[in-house]
N, C-alpha and C positions, 0 to 999 in steps of 0.2 A: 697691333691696334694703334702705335703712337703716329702711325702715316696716316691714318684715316682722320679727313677732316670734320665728320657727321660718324654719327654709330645712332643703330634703330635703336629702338627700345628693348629689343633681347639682350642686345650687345652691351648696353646700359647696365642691363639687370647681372649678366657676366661681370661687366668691371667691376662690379660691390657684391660680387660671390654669391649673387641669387639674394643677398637681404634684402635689397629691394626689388620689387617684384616688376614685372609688365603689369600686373594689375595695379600695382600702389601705383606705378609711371601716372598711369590711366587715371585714377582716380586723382591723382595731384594735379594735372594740367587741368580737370574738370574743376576744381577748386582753385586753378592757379597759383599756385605753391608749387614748391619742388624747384628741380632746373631747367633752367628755360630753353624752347626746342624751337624751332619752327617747322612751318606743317607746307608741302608741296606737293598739292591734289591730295591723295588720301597718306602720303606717306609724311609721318613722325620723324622728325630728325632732331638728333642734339647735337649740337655743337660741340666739339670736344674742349676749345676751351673754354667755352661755357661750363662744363663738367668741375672745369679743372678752377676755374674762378669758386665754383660751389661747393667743392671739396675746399678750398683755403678759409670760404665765408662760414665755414659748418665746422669749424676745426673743435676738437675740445681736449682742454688740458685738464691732468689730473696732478694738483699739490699732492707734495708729500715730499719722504725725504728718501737716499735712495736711488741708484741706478735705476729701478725697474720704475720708477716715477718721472725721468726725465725725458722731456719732451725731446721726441725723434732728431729736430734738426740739428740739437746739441748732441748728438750721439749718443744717447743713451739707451 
């Protein structure tokens, strides 16, 4: 997947394990929210580092104390 410079909205829905759906895709571009795609005639496309921009803007940390509390890029 990290060669590919666009992924459909299946492939979308693959890289976040099915929790986001093609339908949620669908209903966020219709509200304009979500990550941003562009569209070429009838085909949906995301941009992978657009994905990858939206994954860092969406991050969420959990305080505490504790290995299993340590944010990923500290190793923990």
């Amino acid at each position: 997947m990290a060669d590919n410079k666009f992924l459909t909205a299946e492939e979308v829905s693959e890289r976040y394990r099915g929790e986001i759906t093609v339908g949620t895709l669908r209903n966020w571009r219709a509200m304009r929210i979500g990550p941003a795609f562009v569209k070429i005639g009838k085909a949906v496309l995301y941009p992978v580092r657009e994905l990858d921009a939206w994954d860092q803007k969406n991050w969420s940390f959990v305080m505490g104390s504790g290995p299993s509390c340590m944010d990923e890029r500290e190793g923990g």
